[in-house]
C-alpha positions as CSV (number, residue, x, y, z in Angstrom):
1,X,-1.4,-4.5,-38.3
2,X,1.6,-2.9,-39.7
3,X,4.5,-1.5,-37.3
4,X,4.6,2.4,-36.8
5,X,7.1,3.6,-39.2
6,X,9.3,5.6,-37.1
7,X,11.7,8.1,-39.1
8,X,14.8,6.7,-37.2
9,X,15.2,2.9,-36.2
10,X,14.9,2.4,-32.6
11,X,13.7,5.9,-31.6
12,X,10.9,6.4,-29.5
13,X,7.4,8.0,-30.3
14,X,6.8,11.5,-30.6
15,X,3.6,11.9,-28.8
16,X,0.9,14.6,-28.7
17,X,-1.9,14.3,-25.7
18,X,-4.9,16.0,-25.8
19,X,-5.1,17.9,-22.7
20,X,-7.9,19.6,-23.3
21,X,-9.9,18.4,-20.0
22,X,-6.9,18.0,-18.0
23,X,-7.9,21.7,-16.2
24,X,-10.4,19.7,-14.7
25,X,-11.1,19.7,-10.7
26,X,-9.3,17.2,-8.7
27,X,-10.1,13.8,-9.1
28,X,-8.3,10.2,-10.2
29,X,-8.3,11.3,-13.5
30,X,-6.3,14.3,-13.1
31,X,-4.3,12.6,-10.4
32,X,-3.5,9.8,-13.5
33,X,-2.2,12.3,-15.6
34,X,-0.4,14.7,-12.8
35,X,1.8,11.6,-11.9
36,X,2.2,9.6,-15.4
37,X,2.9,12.4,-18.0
38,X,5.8,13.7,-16.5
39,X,7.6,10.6,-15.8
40,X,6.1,9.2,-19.7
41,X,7.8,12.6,-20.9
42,X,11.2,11.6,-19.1
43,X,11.4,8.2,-20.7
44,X,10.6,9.5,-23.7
45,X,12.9,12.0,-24.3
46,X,15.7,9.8,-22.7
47,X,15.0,7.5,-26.0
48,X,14.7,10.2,-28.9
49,X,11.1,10.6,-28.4
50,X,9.5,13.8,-26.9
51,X,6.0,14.5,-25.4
52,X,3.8,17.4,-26.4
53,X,0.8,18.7,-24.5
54,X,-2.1,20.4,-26.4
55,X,-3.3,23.0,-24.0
56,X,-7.2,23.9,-24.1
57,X,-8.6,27.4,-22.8
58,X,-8.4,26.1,-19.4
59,X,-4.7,25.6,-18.5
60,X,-2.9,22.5,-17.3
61,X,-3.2,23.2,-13.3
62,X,-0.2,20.6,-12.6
63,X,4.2,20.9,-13.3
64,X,5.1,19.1,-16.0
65,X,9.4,18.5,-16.9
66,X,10.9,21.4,-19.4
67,X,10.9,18.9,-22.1
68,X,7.3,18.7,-22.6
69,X,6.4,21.1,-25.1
70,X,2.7,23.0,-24.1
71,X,0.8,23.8,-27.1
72,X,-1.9,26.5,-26.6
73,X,-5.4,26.7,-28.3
74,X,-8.7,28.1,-27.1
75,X,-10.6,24.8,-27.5
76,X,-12.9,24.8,-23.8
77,X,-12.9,21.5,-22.0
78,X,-16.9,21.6,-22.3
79,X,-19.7,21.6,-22.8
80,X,-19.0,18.4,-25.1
81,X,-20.5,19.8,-28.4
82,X,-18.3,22.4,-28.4
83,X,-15.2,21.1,-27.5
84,X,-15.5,18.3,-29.9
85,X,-16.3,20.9,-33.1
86,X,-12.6,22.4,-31.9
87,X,-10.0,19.7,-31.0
88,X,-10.2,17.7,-34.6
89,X,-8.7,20.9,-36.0
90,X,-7.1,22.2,-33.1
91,X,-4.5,18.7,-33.3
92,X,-4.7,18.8,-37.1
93,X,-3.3,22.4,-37.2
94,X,-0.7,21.1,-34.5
95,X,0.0,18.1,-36.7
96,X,0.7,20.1,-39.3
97,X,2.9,22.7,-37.8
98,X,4.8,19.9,-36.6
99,X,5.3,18.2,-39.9
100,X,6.6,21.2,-41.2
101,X,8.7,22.0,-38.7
102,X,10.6,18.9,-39.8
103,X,9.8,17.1,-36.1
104,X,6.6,15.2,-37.3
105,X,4.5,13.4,-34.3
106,X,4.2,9.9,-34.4
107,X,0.6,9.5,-32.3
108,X,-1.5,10.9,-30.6
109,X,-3.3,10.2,-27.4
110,X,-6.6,10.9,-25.9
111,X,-8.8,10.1,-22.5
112,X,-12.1,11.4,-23.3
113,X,-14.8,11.2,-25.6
114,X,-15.8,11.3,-28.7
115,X,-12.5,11.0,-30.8
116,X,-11.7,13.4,-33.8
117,X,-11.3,12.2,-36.9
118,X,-9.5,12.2,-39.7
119,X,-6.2,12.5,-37.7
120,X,-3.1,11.6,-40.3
121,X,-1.1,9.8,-37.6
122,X,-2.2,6.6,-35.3
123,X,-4.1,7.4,-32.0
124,X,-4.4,5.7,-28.5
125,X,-6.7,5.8,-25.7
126,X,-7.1,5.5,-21.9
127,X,-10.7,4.4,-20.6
128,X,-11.0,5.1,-16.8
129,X,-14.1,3.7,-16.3
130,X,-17.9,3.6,-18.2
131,X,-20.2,5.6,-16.3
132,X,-21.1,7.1,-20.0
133,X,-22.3,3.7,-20.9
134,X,-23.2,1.7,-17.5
135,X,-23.7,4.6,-14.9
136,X,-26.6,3.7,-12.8
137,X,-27.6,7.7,-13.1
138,X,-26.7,8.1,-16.6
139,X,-29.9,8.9,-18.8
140,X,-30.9,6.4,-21.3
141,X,-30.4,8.5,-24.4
142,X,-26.7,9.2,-23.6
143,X,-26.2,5.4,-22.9
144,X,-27.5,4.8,-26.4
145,X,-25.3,7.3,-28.0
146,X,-22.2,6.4,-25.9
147,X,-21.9,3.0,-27.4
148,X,-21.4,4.0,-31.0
149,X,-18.8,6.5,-29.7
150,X,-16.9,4.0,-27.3
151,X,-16.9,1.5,-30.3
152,X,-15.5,4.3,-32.9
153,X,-13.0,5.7,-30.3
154,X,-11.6,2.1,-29.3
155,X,-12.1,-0.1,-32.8
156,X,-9.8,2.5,-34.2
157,X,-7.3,3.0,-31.6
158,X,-3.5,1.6,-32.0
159,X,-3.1,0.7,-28.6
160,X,-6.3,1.2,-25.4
161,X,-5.2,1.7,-21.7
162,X,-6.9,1.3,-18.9
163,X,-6.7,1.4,-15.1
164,X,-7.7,-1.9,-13.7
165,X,-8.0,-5.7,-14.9
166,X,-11.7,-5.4,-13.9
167,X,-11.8,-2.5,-16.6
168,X,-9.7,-4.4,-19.1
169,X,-12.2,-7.5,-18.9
170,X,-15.4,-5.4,-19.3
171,X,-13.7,-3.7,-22.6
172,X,-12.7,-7.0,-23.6
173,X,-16.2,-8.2,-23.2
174,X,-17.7,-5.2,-25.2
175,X,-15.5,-4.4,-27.8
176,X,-13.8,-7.7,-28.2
177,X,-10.1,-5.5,-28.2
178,X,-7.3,-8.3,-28.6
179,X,-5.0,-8.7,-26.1
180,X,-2.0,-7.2,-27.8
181,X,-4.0,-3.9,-28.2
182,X,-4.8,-3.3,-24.4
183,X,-2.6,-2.5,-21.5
184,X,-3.5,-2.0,-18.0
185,X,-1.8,1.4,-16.7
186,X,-2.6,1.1,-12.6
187,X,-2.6,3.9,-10.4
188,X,0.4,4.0,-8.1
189,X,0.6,5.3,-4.5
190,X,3.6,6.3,-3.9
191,X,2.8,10.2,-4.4
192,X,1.0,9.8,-0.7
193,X,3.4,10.9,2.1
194,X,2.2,8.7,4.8
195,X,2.0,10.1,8.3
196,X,1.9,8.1,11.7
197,X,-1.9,7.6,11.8
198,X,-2.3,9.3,15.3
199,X,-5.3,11.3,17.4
200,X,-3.1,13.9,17.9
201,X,-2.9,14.6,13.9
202,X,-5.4,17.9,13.0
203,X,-8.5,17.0,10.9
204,X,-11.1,19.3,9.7
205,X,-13.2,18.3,12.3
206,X,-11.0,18.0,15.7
207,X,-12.3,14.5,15.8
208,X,-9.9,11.5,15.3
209,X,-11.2,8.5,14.1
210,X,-14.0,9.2,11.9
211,X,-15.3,7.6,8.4
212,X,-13.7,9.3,5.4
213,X,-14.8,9.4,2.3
214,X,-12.5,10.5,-0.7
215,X,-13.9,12.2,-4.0
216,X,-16.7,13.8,-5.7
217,X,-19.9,14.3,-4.3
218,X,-21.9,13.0,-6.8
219,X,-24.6,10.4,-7.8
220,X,-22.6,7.4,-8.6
221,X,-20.7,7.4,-5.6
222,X,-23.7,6.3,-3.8
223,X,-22.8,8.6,-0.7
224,X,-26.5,8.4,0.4
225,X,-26.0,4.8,1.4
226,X,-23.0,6.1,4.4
227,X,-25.9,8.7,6.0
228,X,-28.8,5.8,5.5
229,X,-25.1,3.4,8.1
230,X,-25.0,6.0,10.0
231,X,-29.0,5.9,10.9
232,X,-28.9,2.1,11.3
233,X,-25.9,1.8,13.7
234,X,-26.1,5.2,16.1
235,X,-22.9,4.1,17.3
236,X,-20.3,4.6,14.3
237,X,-18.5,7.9,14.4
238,X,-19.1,10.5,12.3
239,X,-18.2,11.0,9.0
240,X,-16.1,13.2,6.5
241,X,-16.8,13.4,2.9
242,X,-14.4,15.2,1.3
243,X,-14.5,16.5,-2.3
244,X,-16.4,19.0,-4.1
245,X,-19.7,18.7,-4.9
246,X,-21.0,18.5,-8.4
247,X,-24.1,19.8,-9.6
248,X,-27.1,19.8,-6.3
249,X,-25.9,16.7,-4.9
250,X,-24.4,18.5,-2.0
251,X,-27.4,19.9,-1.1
252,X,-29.4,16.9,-1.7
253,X,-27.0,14.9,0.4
254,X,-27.6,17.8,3.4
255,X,-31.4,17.3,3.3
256,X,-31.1,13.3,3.1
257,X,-28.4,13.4,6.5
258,X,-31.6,15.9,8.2
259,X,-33.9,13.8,6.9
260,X,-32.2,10.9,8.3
261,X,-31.7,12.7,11.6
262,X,-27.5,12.2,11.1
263,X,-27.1,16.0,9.8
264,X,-24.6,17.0,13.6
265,X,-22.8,13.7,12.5
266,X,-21.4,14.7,8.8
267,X,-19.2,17.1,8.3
268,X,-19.1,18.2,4.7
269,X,-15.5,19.6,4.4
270,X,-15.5,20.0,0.6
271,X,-12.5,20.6,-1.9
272,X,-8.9,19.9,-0.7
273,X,-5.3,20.3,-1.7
274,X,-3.2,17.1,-2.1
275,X,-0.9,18.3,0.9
276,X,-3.8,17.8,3.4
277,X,-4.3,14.2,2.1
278,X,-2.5,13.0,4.6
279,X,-3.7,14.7,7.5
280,X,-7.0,13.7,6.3
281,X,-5.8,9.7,6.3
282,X,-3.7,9.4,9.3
283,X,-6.7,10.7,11.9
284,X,-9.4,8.2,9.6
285,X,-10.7,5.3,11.9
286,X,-12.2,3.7,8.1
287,X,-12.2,4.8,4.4
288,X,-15.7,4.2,3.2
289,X,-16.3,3.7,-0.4
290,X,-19.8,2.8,-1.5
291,X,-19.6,3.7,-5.4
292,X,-21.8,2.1,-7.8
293,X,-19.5,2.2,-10.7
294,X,-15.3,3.1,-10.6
295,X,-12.6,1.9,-13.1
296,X,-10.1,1.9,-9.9
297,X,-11.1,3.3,-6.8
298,X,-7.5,5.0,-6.1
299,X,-8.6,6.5,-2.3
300,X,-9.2,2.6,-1.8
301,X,-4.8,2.0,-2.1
302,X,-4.0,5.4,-0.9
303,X,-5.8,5.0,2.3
304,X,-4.4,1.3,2.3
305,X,-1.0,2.5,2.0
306,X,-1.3,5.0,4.8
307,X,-2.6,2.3,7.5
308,X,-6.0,3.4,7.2
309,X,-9.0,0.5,7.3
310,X,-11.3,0.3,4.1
311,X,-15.0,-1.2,3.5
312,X,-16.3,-1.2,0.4
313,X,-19.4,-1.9,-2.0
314,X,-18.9,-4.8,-4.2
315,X,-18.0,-3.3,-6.8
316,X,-16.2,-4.8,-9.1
317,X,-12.9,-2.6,-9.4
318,X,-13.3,-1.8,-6.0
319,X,-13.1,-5.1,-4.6
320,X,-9.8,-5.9,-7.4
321,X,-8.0,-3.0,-5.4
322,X,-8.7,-3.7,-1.9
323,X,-8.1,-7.1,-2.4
324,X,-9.6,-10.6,-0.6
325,X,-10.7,-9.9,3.2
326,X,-11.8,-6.5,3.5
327,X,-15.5,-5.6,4.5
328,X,-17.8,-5.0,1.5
329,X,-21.3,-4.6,1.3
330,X,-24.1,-4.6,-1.6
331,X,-24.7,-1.1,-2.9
332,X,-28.0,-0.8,-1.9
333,X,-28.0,-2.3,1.9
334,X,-27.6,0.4,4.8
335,X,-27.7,-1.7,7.4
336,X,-25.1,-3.9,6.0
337,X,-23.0,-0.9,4.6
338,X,-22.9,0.1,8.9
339,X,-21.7,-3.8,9.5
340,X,-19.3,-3.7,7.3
341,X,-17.7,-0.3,8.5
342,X,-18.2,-1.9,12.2
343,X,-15.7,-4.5,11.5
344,X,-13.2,-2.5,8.9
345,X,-13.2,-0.3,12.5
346,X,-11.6,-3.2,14.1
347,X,-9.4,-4.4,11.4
348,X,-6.4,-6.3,12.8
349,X,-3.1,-4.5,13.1
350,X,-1.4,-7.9,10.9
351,X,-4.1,-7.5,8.1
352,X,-3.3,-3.7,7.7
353,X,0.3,-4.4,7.4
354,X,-0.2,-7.1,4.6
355,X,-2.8,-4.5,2.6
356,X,-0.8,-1.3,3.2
357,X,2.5,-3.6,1.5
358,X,-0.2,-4.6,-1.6
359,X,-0.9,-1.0,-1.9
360,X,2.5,0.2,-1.7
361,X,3.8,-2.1,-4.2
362,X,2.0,0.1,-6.7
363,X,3.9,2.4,-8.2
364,X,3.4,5.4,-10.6
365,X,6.8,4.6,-12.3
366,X,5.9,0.9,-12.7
367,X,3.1,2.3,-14.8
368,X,4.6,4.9,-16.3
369,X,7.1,1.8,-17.9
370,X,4.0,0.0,-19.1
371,X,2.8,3.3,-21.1
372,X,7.1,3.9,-22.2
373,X,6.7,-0.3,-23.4
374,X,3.2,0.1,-24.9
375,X,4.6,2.8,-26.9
376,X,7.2,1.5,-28.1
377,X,5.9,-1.4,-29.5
378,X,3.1,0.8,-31.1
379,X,1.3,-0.7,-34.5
380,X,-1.1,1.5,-36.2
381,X,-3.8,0.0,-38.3
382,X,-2.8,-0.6,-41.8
């Protein structure tokens, strides 16, 4: 592996991201981005490097510092098949402009799948998680095809982040990446502004105390398994599962919670703005996460840092971020899944304190240093 010949010694990268699915609906993946390009961008620049941002039809929906330089094309973020006939050329054509403008880029970075080709300049690559490949609910066919991809887009990549250890492993295991090619980039918390967790605080249902759950509504979160608690233990409070819904499963999730005979103790409260994060948190009696598959799991150290309670499925990266002592449950138990929320309920005030300081000690501009280091010691593929 030869070093990446850099035009000046010393200098930092110039750096083109393909942000063409960053217009995407709030999530950790967006969050990622929203707290580690602009602070990549600073550190950058502060070094002689710069960060570009290659704009898709749908436009980036979060700031980012004056020194980033937004570069517009009409590639869509999806369906798949089309955006992956337009971003090849759409980052050749910026490429080329750049070159000729005399301020070349050095790499380029991407976070989804599949990778162009032919780019004339080395290329890195964050893997959040591998629900293409090991989603419980992902169909057969696309499992089979995402393999070949995942081992084109990371065998050929300079340098592969990811967001967890339990993620770094699995790629390790799969793709045999050395250990010089892969850094762990971990979410931070410190974008939360923690509030006094207090029944006085508003919530979108007037009711302190309550199960929360943080993210998508959809299949491999599992959410079923909270309604199937809240049947087995009548006594639990209700719960709050907030995030949009994806495809049906918001309406399948309503007919389960009748079925189930919970429906007048969920309260579906849909999308939300980051400022009510913290409202949401500080009335939460428990976070509840019962996922199948996550790469991190960030509502798992947000709600830590904000004094909240967790239980959890054991799932791998779920369990790494909580850490040892919190309840957990198998993925497919409802009677242990209402247990384990029974005792995270009771959670001792000592054993908050010593999570929320784990969870705290996270910090988007530790990462972002890991990304600025990773960078700079960049080797392209001879």
């Amino acid at each position: 592996m030869a070093e990446l010949d850099l035009d000046t010694a010393g200098r930092a990268p110039r750096l083109l991201v393909s942000g063409l699915v960053l217009g995407q609906p709030a999530g950790g993946v967006r969050r990622h981005n929203a707290q580690l390009l602009p602070r990549l961008a600073t550190r950058l620049a502060a070094a002689g490097g710069a960060l570009a941002v290659l704009e898709g039809r749908a436009p980036i929906p979060f700031p980012l510092p004056d020194c980033v330089e937004r570069l517009r094309c009409r590639v869509p973020a999806g369906p798949v098949p089309l955006r992956a006939a337009g971003e090849g050329p759409a980052l050749r054509r910026a490429l080329a402009r750049a070159a000729d403008g005399g301020r070349p880029f050095d790499a380029v970075h991407l976070a989804h799948l599949p990778v162009p080709r032919s780019l004339a300049v080395p290329r890195t690559h964050t893997i959040h998680d591998l629900r293409a490949l090991e989603g419980a609910d992902t169909p057969a066919h696309r499992k089979r095809a995402a393999l070949p991809i995942l081992h084109r887009a990371l065998g050929g990549a300079a340098q592969v982040f990811t967001v967890s250890e339990t993620m770094a492993n699995r790629l390790r295991e799969l793709f045999d990446l050395p250990a010089n090619r892969l850094t762990v980039l971990p979410n931070g918390t410190d974008h939360l502004q923690v509030k006094p967790r207090s029944a006085g605080s508003p919530t979108p249902s007037e009711t302190a105390g309550y199960l929360l759950h943080i993210g998508h509504l959809e299949p491999r979160k599992n959410l079923g398994l909270l309604l199937e608690a809240l049947a087995c233990e009548p006594s639990l409070p209700p719960l709050v599962l907030a995030g949009a819904a994806k495809g049906s499963e918001g309406e399948r999730l309503q007919q389960l919670a009748r079925k189930l005979g919970v429906a007048e103790r969920v309260i579906f409260h849909g999308p939300f703005e980051e400022r009510e994060l913290p409202d949401l948190y500080a009335a939460a009696g428990c976070l509840a996460l019962p996922s199948r598959l996550e790469g991190f799991g960030i509502p798992v150290a947000e709600a830590q840092a904000a004094g909240v309670p967790v239980a959890v499925a054991r799932t791998p990266a779920l369990l790494e971020v909580a850490g040892s002592g919190v309840p957990s449950f198998p993925v497919d138990d409802g009677q242990a899944c209402a247990q384990a929320l029974g005792r995270a309920l009771e959670t001792e005030r000592a054993v908050l304190d010593a999570a929320g300081a784990r969870a705290l000690a996270r910090t988007w501009d530790g990462a972002a240093d890991k990304w600025f280091a990773a960078l700079r010691g960049l080797r392209a593929g001879s």
